[in-house]
C-alpha positions as CSV (number, residue, x, y, z in Angstrom):
1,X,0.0,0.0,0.0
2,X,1.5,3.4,-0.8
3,X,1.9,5.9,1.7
4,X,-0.4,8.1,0.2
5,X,-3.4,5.7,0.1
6,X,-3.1,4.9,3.2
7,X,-3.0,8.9,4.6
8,X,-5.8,8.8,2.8
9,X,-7.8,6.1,4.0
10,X,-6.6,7.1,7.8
11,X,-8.2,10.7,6.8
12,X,-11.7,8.7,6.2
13,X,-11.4,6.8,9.2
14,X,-11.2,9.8,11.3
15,X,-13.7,11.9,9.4
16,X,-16.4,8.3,9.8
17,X,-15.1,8.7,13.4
18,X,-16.5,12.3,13.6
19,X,-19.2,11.7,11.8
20,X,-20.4,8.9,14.2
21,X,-20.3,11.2,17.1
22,X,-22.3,13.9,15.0
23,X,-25.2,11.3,14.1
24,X,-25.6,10.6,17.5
25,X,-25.3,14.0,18.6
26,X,-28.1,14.4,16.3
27,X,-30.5,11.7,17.3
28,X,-29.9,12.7,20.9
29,X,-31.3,16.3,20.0
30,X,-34.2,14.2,17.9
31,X,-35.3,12.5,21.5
32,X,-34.8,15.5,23.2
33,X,-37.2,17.4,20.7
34,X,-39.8,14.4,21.0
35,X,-40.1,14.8,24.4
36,X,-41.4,18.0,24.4
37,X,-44.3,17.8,21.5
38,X,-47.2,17.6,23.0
39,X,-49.5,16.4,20.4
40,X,-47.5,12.8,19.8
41,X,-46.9,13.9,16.3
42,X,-43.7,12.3,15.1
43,X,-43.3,13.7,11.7
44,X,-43.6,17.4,10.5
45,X,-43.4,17.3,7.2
46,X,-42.9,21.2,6.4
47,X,-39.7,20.4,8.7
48,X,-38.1,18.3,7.2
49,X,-38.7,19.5,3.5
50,X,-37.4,22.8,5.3
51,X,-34.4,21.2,5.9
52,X,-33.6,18.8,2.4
53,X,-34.1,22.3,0.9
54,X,-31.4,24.0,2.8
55,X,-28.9,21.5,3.1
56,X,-29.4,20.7,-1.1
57,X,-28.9,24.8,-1.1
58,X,-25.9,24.7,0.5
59,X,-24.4,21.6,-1.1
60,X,-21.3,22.4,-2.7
61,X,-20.5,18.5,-4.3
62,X,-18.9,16.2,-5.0
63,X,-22.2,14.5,-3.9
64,X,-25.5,15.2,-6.0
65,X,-28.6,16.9,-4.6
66,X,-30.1,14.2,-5.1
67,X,-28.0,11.8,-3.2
68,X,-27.8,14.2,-0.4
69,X,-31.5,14.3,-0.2
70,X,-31.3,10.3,-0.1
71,X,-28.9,10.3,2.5
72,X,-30.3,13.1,5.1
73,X,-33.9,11.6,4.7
74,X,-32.0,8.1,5.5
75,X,-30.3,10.1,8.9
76,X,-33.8,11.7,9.7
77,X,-35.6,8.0,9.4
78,X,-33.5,6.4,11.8
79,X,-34.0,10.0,14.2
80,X,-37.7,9.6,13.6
81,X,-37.6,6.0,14.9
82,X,-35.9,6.6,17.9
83,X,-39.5,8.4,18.9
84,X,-42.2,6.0,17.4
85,X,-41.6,3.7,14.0
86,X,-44.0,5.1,11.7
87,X,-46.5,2.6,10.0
88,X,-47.0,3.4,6.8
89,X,-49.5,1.7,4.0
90,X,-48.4,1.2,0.4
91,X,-49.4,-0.6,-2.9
92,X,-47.7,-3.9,-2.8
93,X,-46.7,-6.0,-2.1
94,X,-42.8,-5.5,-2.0
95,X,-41.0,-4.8,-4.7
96,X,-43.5,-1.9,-6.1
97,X,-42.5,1.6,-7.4
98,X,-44.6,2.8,-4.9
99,X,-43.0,0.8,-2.1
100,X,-40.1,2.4,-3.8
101,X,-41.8,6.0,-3.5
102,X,-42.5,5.0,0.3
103,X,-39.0,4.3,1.4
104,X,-37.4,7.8,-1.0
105,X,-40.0,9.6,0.9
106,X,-39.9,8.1,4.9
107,X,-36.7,6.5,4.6
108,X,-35.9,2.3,5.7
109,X,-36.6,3.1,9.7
110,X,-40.4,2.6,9.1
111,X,-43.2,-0.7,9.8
112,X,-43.9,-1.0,5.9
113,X,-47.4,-2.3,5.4
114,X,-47.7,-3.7,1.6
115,X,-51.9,-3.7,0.8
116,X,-53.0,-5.2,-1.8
117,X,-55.3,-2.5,-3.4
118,X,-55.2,1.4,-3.3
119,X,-58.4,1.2,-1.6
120,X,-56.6,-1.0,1.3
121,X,-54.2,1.8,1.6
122,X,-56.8,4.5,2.2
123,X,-58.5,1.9,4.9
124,X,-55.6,1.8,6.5
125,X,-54.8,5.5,7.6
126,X,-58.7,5.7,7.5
127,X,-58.8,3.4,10.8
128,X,-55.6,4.0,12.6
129,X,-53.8,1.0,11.5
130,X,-50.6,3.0,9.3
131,X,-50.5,6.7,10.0
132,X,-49.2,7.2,6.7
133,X,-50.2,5.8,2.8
134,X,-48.4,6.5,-0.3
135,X,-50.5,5.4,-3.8
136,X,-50.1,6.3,-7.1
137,X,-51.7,9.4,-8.5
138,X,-50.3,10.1,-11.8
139,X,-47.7,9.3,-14.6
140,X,-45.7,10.8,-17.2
141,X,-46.8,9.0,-19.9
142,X,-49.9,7.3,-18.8
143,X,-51.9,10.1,-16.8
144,X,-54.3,9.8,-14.1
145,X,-54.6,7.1,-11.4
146,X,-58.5,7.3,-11.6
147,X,-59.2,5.0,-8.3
148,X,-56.8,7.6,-6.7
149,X,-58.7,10.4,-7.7
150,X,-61.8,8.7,-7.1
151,X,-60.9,7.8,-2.9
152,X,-59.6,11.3,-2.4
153,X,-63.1,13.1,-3.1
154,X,-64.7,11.3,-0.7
155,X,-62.0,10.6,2.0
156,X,-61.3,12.4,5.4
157,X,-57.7,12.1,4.4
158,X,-55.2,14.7,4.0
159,X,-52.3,14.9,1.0
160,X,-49.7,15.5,3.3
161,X,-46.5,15.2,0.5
162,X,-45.8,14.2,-2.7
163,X,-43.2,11.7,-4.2
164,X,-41.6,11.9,-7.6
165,X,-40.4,8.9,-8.6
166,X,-38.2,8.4,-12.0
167,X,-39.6,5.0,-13.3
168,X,-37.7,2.4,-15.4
169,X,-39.3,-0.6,-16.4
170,X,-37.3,-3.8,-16.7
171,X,-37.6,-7.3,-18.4
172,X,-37.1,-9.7,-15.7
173,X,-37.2,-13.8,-16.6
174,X,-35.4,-16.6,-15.6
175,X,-33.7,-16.5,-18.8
176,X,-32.9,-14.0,-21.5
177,X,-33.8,-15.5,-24.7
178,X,-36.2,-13.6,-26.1
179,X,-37.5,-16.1,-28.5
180,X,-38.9,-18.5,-25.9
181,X,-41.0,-15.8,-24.1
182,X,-44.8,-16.5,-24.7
183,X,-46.0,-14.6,-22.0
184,X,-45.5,-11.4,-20.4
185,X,-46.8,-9.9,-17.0
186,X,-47.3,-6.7,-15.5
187,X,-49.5,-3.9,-14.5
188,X,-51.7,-2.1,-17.2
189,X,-49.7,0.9,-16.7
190,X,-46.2,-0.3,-17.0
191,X,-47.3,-2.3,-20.2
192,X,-48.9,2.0,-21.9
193,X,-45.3,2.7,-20.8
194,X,-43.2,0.4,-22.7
195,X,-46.1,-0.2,-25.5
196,X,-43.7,0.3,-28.2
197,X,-40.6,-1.6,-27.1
198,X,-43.0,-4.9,-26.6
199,X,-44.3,-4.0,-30.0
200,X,-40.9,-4.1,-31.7
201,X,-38.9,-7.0,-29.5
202,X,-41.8,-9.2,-28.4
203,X,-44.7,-8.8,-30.8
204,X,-45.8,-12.0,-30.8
205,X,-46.0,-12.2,-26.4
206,X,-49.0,-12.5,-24.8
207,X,-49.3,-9.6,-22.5
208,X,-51.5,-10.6,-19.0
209,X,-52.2,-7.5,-16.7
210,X,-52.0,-8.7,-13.1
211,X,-51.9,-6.8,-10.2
212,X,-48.9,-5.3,-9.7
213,X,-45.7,-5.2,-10.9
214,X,-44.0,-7.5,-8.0
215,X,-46.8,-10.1,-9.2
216,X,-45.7,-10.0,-11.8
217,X,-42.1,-10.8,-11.3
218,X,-43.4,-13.6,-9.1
219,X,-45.4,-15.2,-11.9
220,X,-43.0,-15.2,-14.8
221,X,-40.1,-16.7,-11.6
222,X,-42.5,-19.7,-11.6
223,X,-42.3,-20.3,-15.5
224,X,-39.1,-19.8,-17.9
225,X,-41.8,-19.0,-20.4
226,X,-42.3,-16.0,-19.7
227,X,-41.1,-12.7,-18.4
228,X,-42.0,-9.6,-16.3
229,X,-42.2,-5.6,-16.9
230,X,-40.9,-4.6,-13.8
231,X,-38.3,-2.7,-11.5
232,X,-34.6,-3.8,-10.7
233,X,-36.0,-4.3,-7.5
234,X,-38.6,-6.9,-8.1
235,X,-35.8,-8.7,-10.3
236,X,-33.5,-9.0,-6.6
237,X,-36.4,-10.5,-4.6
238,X,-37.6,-13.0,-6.8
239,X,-34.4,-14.1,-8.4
240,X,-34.9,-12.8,-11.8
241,X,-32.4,-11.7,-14.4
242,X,-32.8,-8.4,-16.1
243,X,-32.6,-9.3,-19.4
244,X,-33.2,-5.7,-21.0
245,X,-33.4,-2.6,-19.2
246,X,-34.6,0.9,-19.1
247,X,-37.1,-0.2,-21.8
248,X,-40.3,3.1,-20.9
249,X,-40.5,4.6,-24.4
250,X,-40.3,8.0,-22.6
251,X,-37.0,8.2,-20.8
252,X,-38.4,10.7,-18.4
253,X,-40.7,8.6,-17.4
254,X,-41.8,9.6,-14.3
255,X,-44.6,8.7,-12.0
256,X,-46.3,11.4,-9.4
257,X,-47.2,9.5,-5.9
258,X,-49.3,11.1,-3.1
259,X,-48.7,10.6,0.8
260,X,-51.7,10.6,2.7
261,X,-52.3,11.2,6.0
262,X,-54.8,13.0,8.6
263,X,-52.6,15.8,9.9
264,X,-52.8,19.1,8.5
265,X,-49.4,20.1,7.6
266,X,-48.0,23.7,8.3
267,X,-46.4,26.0,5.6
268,X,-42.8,24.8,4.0
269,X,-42.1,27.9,1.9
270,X,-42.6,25.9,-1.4
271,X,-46.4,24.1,-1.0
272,X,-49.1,23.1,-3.5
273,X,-52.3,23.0,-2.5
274,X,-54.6,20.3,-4.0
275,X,-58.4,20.8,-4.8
276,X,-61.4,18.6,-6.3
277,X,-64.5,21.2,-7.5
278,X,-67.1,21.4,-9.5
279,X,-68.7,23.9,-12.0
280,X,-72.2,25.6,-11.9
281,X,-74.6,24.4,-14.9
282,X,-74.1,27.2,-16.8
283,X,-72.4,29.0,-19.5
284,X,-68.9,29.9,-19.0
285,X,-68.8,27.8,-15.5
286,X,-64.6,26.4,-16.2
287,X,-63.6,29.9,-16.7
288,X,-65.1,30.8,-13.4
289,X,-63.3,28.3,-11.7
290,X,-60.1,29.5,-12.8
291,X,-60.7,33.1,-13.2
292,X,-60.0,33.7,-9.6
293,X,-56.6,32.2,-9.5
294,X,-55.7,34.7,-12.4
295,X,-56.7,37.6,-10.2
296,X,-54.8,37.0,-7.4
297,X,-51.9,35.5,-9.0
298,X,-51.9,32.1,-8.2
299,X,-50.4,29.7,-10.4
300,X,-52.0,26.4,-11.7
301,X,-49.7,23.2,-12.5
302,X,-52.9,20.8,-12.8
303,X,-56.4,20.6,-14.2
304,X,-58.0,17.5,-14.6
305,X,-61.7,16.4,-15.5
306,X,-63.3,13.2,-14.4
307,X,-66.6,12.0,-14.2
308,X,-68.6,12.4,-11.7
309,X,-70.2,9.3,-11.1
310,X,-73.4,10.1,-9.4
311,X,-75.1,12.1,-12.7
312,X,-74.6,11.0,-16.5
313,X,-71.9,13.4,-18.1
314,X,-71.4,15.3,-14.8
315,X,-67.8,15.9,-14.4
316,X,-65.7,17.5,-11.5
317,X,-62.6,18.8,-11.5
318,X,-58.7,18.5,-10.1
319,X,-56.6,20.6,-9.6
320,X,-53.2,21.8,-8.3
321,X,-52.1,25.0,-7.3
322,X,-49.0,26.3,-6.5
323,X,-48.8,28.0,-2.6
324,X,-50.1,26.8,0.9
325,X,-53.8,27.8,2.3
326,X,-52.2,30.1,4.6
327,X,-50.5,31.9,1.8
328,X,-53.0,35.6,1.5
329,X,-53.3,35.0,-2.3
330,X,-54.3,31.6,-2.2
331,X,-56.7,31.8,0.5
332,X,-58.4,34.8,-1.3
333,X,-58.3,32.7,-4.0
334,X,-59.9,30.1,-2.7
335,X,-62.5,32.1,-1.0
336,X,-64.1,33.5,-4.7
337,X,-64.1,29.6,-5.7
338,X,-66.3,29.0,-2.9
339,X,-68.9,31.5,-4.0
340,X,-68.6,29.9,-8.0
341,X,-68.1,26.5,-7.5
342,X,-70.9,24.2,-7.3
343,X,-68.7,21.6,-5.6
344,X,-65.4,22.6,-3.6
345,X,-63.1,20.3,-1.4
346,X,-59.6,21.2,-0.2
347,X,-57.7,17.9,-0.8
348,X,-54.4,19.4,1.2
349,X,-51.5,21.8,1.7
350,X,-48.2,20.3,1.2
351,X,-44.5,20.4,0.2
352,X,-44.1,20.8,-3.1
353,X,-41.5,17.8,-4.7
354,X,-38.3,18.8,-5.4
């Protein structure tokens, strides 16, 4: 070993040293700060966007913002979990994106519970048992989760955060010839994704929506027959190879996931506030939904229609804005919609993504 390598080396040793006692310096101020809320509420979210923000502000590299982000939500996990372990609900079972979104968002120090429907996940916070759910609301190439959109009209739930999750699809089997693949599995949205790579490698494939995308890694594991459209992480836990990857026909491919919660969750500095309405029976009812946010300066960077459900070719309305409910121009915003809406529901005030 040369002597500079190993000057080197002792520097890291003394700087993993220091940064030991700093962790733990840390966590000790993380107990010390949970024994003073009153309310039992372990996680702020506003907080602790409050502080990737800063910390990715002041990063001056090697390291990425993004891996900085990664590693501090890591640090505050383990902190969080010297209070309570949070439960929180997902759309499994493991080896999901969204189990994917769960663990960028909380971090590994959390009681994951895998459901097996997005429904399953709302029940969950609904009655107690997680205090948190992350689903699926939207993709990049797809669009709308519509039972998302659906469950949040009608739930007491809170948005309390957003995810963004880069999404690469995969083709996982137990061997990588393509020829001998009949059949391949996945969800219906990760097969609109990669339509026109399976069109071009595997045209003649049977393609069988399932569930999920882990189910579908543990189907095509039980037959060399077929394959999966899946993550890298669904290939590790059911012994797959990944015969072809980064296969989305959009390489941003990106898929927007929601964290839901019941706690109301104070301003960050960089919100979105998300809202379900509806428009008066009349003539020029859509513009008087969004004439208000023009007049007080409130930026939109969503509007979606969906049916209604309880009249034929009724329709309501969602919609992102940018800014938290206790921001002056939002709530004056917010109060005109009241008086022009037929329909109006404050979904939540959250961090925006970043």
């Amino acid at each position: 070993m040369s002597e500079k390598l190993k000057q080197f080396r002792e520097q890291i040793d003394r700087l993993d040293d220091e940064l030991l006692k700093l962790f733990n310096q840390r966590a000790g101020l993380a107990q010390q700060i949970g024994h003073l809320k009153e309310n039992g509420v372990v996680l702020r979210p506003e907080r602790e966007a409050q502080v990737l923000q800063r910390l990715q502000d002041s990063n001056g590299g090697p390291l990425s913002n993004a891996a900085v982000a990664q590693l501090f939500t890591e640090v505050m996990s383990q902190c969080r979990a010297l209070e309570a372990p949070l439960a929180v609900a997902y759309l499994g079972p493991e080896g999901t994106f969204t189990e994917a979104a769960a663990l960028k968002r909380f971090g590994s120090a959390i009681q994951k519970q895998p459901s097996a429907t997005i429904d399953d996940v709302f029940r969950a916070v609904e009655s107690g048992a997680a205090q948190y759910g992350v689903v699926p609301v939207e993709n990049s190439t797809e669009g709308a989760v519509g039972r998302t959109l659906d469950l949040l009209m009608h739930s007491p739930l809170q948005i309390c955060g957003e995810v963004m999750l880069p999404v690469h699809q995969c083709l996982l089997a137990r061997q990588c010839d393509l020829s001998a693949i009949k059949t391949v599995y996945s969800h219906s949205q990760s097969f609109g994704q990669c339509q026109s790579w399976l069109n071009k490698r595997l045209p003649g494939a049977l393609l069988v929506h399932v569930s999920s995308n882990a189910e579908a890694a543990r189907m095509a594991a039980e037959n060399p027959h077929s394959a999966a459209v899946a993550g890298l992480q669904a290939a590790a836990l059911f012994g797959l190879l990944a015969c072809e990857e980064n296969i989305e026909d959009d390489a941003k491919n990106t898929t927007r996931f929601l964290v839901l919660g019941k706690q109301l969750v104070e301003p960050s500095g960089n919100d979105k506030t998300s809202l379900v309405l509806s428009a008066a029976n009349r003539p020029g009812a859509v513009h008087d939904l969004l004439a208000p946010l023009a007049r007080h300066g409130v930026s939109m960077t969503r509007f979606e229609s969906r049916p209604a459900r309880a009249e034929l070719w009724e329709y309501v309305f969602y919609m992102d804005i940018e800014g938290h409910l206790a921001d002056a121009k939002v709530a004056a915003a917010l109060a005109e919609l009241k008086h022009v809406a037929a329909f109006i529901k404050v979904l939540g005030s959250y961090p925006a993504a970043v």
